[in-house]
C-alpha positions as CSV (number, residue, x, y, z in Angstrom):
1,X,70.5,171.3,64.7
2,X,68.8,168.7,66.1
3,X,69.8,166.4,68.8
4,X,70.3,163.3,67.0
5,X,72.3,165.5,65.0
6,X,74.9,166.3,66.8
7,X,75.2,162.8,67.8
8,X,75.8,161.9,64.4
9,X,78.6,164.7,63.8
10,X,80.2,163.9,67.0
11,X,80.8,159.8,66.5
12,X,82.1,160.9,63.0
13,X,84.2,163.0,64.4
14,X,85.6,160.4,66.3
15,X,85.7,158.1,64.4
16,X,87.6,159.8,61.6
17,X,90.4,160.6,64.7
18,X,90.3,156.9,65.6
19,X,91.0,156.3,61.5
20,X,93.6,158.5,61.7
21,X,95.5,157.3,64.9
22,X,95.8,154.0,63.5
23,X,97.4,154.9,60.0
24,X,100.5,155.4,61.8
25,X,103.5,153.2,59.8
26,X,106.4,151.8,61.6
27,X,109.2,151.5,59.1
28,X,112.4,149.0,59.7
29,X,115.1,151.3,57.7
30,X,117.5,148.0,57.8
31,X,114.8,146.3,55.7
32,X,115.3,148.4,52.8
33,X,116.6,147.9,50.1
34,X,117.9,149.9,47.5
35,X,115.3,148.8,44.9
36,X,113.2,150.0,47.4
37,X,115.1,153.3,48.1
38,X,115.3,154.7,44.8
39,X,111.8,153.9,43.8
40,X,110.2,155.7,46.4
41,X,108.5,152.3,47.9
42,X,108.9,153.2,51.5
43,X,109.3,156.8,52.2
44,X,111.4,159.5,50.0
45,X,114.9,158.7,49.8
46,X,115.7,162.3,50.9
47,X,113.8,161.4,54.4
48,X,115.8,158.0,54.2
49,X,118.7,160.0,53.4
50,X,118.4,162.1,56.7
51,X,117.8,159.7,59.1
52,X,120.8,157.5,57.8
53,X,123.2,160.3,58.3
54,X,121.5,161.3,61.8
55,X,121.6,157.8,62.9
56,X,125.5,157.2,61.6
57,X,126.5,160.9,63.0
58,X,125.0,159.5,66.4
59,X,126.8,156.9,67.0
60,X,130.0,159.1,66.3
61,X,128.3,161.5,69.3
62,X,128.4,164.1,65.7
63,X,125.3,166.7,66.4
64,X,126.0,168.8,63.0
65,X,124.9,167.8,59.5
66,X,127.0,169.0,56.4
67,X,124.5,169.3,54.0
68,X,126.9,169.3,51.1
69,X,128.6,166.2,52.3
70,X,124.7,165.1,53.1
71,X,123.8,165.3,49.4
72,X,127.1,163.8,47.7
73,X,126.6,160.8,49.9
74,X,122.9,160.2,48.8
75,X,123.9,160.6,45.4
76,X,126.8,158.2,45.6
77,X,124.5,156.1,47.7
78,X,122.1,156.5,45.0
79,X,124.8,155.5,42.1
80,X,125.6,152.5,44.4
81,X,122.0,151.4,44.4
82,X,121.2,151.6,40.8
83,X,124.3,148.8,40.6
84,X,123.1,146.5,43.6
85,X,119.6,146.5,43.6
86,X,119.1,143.9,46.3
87,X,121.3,145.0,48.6
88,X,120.0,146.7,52.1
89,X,120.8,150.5,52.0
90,X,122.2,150.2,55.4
91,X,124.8,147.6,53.8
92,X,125.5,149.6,51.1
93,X,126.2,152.4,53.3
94,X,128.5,150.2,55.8
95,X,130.4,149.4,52.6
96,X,130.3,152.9,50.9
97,X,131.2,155.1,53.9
98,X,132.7,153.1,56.8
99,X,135.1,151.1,55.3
């Protein structure tokens, strides 16, 4: 392999890590909304679904996750959300679950 080459293979190489580095997505979870939520605009509701309860179960100093209680709450969540499209999902859950 030639000189010039390797050169060439190289700065792709880099530049394809560069491309990569700067596809990284920040994501304001108290932006969505639940149009947005059960259509799969932002991320999957099931990723959604986690963080809410690890970020909820946090401020209560809770370190376990009930995964049955995990899924009825997304699903109510998600039967909230098919009623109140507009609404933030973090406002439905304030009024679902901490009432």
């Amino acid at each position: 392999m030639s000189r010039a080459t390797l050169t060439a293979c190289k700065l792709l190489g880099a530049l394809i890590l560069v491309s990569d580095a700067q596809a990284q997505v920040t994501i304001d979870i108290s932006r969505i909304t639940c149009d947005q939520f059960l259509g799969y605009r932002t991320i999957h509701p099931d990723e959604i679904a986690m963080w809410l309860s690890g970020y909820y179960n946090g401020q209560r100093g809770n370190t376990t996750i009930d995964t049955e209680t995990l899924n009825a709450q997304k699903r109510g969540l998600q039967e909230y959300c098919l009623r109140n499209l507009n609404v933030p999902i973090m406002q439905a859950i304030e009024k679902l679950f901490h009432k």
